[in-house]
N, C-alpha and C positions, 0 to 999 in steps of 0.2 A: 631457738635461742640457746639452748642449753647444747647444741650440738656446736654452733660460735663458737661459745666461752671456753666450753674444753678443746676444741681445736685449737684455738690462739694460745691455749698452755701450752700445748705439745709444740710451736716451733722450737728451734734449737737454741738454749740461749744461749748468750755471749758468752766467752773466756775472759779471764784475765781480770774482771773488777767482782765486788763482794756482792756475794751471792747468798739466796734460799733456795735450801731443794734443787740446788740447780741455776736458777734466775737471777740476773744479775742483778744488785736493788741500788737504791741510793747512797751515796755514800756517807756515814755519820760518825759521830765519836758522843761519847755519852758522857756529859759534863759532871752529873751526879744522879745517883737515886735516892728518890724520897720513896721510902716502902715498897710495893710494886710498881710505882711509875720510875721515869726515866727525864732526864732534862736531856736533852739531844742537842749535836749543832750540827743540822746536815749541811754539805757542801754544796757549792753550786750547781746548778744543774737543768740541762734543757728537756722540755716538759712541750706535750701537744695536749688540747685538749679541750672541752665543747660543752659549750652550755648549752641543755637542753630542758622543757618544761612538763613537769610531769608529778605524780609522787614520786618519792624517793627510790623505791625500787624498780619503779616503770621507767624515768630519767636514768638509772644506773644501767639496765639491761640497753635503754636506747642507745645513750651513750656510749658504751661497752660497742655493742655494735657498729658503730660511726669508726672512733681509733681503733677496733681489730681491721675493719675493713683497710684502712692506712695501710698499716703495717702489713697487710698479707697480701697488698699491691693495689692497691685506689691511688697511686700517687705518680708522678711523671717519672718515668724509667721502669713503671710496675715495678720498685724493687721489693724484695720480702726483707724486713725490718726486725731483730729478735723479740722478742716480747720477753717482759720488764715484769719486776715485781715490788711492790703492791701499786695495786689502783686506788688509787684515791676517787675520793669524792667530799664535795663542801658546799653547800649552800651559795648559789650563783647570783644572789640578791641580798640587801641587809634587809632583815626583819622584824617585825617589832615582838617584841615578847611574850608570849603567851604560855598555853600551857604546854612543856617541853613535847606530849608526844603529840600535840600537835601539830609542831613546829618538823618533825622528823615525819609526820604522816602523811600532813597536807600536799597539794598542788603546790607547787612553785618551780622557782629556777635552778637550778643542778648542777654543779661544772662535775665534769667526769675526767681525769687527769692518767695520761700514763709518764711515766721517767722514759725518754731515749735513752738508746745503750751510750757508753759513755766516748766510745768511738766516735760518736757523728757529734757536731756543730752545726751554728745553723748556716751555715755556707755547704755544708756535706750532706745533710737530708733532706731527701726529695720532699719536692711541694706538694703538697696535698691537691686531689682531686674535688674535695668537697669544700665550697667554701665556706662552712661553719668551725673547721678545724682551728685553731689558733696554734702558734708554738710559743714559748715564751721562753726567758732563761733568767729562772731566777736563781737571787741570791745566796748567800750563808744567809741559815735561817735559825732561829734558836727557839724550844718546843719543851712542850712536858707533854709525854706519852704517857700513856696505857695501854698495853697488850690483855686481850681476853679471846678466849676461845667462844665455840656457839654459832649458832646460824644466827649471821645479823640481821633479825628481824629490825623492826622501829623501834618496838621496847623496847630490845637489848642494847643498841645501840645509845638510847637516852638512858638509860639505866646506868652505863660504863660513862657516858658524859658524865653526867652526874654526881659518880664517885670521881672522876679526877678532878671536879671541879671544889669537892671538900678536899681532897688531900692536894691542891693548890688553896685552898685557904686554910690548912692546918700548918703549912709550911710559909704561910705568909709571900707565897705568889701573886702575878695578878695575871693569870689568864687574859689574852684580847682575842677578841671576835667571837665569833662562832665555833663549835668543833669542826673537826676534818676526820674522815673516817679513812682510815686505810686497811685493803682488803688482799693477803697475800696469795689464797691456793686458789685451785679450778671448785667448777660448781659441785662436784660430785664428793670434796673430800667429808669424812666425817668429821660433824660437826667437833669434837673434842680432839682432833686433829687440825681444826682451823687456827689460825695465827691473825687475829684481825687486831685492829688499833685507831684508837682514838687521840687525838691531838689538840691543841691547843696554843696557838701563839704565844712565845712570851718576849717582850722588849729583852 
């Protein structure tokens, strides 16, 4: 698994749109900051991607594996597809509420999410060879971030929910849904070099 994940870093990524490290990522404008979060408005953007059932790191690696396959040729024409930056992941089910690291630990549903490079449409990207793959193209979206470093275990990850969810009620936000985690670098980088991120819907 871990030989996957760092391989799918190393293709070549795209030119010409905003990048990490290299990687082409989504495209956004940051509407304002409240302290260390962010209100973001990403633009549109076409997205593959697979809900699978598992904990959260077992659904993340499977997943991960499903869209690297895509992109490094599972798909009609075998084309090789650049890989994007950050992977997302969100809760594939609604839930009922419990206690948070449960909610981040337990069994359930996964969606595991990559950005297409912004060159393709969905008339110009090959179709998937796995029929659990989905693409979709969504809208302008509008978010309150947090950026933290760290290996995202379940703790950490409910940990960083957590704190954006008081500095969206200190600032009189209203968070909707669940979090979304987004995860920028390969498996190997050190943790105090990771760039990961927590999200948050907001109307």
């Amino acid at each position: 698994m871990m030989t996957i994940l760092a391989t799918a870093f190393l293709l070549a990524p795209a030119a010409g749109a905003e990048t990490y490290r290299g990687y082409e990522t989504p495209a956004y404008k940051v509407e304002r900051r409240i302290g260390t979060a962010e209100v973001r408005v990403y633009a549109p953007a076409l997205v593959a991607e697979v809900t699978v059932r598992g904990t959260r790191q077992g659904a993340a690696n499977r997943g991960f594996r499903i869209l690297a396959g895509y992109i490094f040729g599972k798909n009609d024409g075998s084309a090789r597809i650049d890989m994007t930056t950050p992977v997302g992941q969100a809760r594939g089910e609604k839930i009922a509420m419990t206690t948070p690291v449960a909610q981040a630990g337990a069994e359930g549903l996964w969606t595991i999410r990559f950005t297409m490079p912004a060159t393709y449409t969905r008339d110009t990207l090959p179709k998937a060879r796995d029929p659990h793959i989905r693409f979709l193209d969504l809208p302008e979206r509008r978010v309150l971030v947090l950026q933290f470093s760290g290996m995202p275990g379940d703790k950490v990850l409910v940990e960083a929910a957590d704190r954006l969810r008081g500095i969206a009620a200190a600032a009189g936000l209203k968070p909707q849904g669940a979090p979304e985690y987004q995860f920028y670098d390969p498996p190997l980088t050190l943790p105090w070099n990771r760039r990961n991120e927590v999200l948050f819907a907001l109307p």
